[in-house]
N, C-alpha and C positions, 0 to 999 in steps of 0.2 A: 561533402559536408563532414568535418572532423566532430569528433567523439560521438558517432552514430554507431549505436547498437544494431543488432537484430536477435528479436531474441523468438522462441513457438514453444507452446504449452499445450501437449496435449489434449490437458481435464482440467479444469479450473474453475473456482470462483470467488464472486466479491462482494458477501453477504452486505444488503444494504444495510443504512445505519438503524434505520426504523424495524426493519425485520423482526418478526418472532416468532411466532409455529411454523410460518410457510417461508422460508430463509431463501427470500427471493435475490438476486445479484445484480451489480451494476452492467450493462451491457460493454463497458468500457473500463480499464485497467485502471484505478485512480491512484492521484499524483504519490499520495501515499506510501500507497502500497510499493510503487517502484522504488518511492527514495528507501523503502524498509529491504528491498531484494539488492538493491547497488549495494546494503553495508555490507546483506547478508553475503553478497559476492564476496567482500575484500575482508572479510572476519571483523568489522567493528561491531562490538554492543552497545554502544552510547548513543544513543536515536541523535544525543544534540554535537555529533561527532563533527558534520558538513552541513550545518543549519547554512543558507544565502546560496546554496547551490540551486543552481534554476535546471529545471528538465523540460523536455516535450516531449508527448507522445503520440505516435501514430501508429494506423493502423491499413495490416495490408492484407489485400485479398479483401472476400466479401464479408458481411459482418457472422462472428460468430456463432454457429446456432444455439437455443437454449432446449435444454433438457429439464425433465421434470421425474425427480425422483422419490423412493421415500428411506429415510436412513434417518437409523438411532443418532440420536445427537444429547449432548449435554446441555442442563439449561438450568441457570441458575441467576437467583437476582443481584444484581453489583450493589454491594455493601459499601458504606463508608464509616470512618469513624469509630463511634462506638461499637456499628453494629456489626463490624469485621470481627471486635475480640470477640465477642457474643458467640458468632458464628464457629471461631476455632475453638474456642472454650468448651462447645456441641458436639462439634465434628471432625475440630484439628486440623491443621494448617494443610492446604491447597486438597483437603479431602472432601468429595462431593459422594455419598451413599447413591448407588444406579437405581435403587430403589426408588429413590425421590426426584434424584437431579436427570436420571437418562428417561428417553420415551423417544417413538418414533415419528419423524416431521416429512413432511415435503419440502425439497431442496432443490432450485435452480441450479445448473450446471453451464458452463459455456463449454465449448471441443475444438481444436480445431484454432487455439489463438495463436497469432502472431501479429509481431508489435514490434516498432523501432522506435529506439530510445536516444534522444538527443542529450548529452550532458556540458553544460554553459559554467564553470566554476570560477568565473571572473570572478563574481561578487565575495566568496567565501574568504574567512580572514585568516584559517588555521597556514602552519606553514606547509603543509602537506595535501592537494586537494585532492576531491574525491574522482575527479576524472585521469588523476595522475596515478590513483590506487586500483582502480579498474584497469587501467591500461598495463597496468604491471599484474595485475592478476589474470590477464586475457594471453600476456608474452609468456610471465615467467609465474604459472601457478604455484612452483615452489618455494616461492619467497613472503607466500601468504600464508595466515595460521588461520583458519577455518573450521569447523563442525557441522555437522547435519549435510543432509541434501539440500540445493537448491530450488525452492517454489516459490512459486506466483501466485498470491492468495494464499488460502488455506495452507496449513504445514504438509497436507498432504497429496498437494498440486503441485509435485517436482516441475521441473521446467527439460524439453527436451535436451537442451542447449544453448548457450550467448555468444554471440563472436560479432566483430567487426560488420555493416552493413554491406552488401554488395547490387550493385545494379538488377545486376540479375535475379533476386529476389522479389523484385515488384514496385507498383507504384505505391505510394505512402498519402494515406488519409491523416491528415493532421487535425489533434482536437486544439483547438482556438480559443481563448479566451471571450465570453462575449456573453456579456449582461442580461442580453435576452434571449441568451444560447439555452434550450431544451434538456440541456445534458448535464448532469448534476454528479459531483466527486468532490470526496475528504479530498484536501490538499495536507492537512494535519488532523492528528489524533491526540489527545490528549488521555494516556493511559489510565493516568489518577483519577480522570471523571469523566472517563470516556466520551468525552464533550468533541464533536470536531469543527474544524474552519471548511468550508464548503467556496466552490469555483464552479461559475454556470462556464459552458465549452459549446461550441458549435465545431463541424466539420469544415475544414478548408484546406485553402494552399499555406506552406511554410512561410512564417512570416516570424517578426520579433511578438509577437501575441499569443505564440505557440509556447512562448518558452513562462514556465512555472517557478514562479518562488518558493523554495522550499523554507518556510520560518514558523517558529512558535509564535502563539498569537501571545501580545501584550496584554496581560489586566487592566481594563481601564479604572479612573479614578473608581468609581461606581461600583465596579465587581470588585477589587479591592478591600474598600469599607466594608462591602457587606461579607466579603472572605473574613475578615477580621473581628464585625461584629457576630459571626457564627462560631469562633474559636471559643 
């Protein structure tokens, strides 16, 4: 199968979107997050860099176990608008007081992930795709401009490594598209209003229902007008 990954993560997680004191995680990797690790791979920061790039993912070995821990974490209410100047006006830009904003939570953990990653860049329109920028960042790492380490999830979920799939690695659980699928994951995020697009998934065999659209969602007429009558 061409442009198959394998990639293992020691320590990770994928804080749900609902989450708040008890930062519970998706039991599964979402679309997201991957399309956010492939740029962070190739050094893009433009999230709308490979918008129409479709992924799959699976997962091998048994599923991974969760842990329950307790760790300081920052927590603060997302602002819009007026109430962002307000807030830097207070306490100045990207500053949160530990006094206020830190405390200590319970936090799910998974261990132990590994995951193959299929990437389909038929549909994308740029002239350069994102499966062609992986592959040249997997041969010739020095032909890429880069920063940080690379994680999965949280910034401080390094990844042990990514390379080409091989047999020898294991069978592959694939998440499937499917309506009345159990399994719930961001497919997008929307940073400005951290609003996301959601994909029900079931476990199966490889099929074209494995494979993910990665797109920003459209305003409809409706959310539009009412974007505008709030300006």
């Amino acid at each position: 199968m061409e442009d198959l990954l394998y990639l293992e993560c020691p320590c990770t997680s994928f804080p749900r979107s609902f989450a708040r004191d008890f930062k519970e995680t998706y039991r599964y990797p979402p679309p997201s997050t991957l399309y956010g690790l492939l740029l962070s791979l190739v050094g893009e920061e433009d999230m709308t860099a490979h918008l129409g790039v479709r992924v799959a993912i699976g997962i091998l070995g048994d599923e991974s176990p969760i842990s329950r821990i307790v760790r300081k974490q920052r927590s603060h209410k997302f602002v819009v608008g007026g109430e962002v100047k307000k807030r830097v006006e207070k306490y100045g830009e990207g500053v949160y007081p530990t006094s206020q904003f830190s405390k200590p939570n319970f936090q799910e953990l998974l261990t132990d992930v590994r995951i193959a990653i299929k990437i389909d860049s038929s549909n994308e329109v740029g002239s350069i795709k994102l499966s062609e920028r992986v592959a040249i960042a997997l041969s010739s790492p020095e032909k890429i401009a880069r920063f940080g380490g690379l994680s999965l999830g949280e910034s401080w979920s390094m990844i042990n490594g990514i390379r080409n799939y091989r047999e020898t690695d294991g069978a592959i659980h694939w998440l499937a598209k499917d309506k009345r699928g159990l399994i719930s994951l961001p497919v997008w995020i929307d940073r400005t209003t951290s609003q996301g697009t959601f994909q029900r998934f079931s476990l199966a065999e490889y099929s074209d229902r494995c494979l993910v659209d990665i797109i920003a969602p459209v305003l409809t007429a409706t959310k539009a007008k009412r974007k505008t009558k709030g300006k």
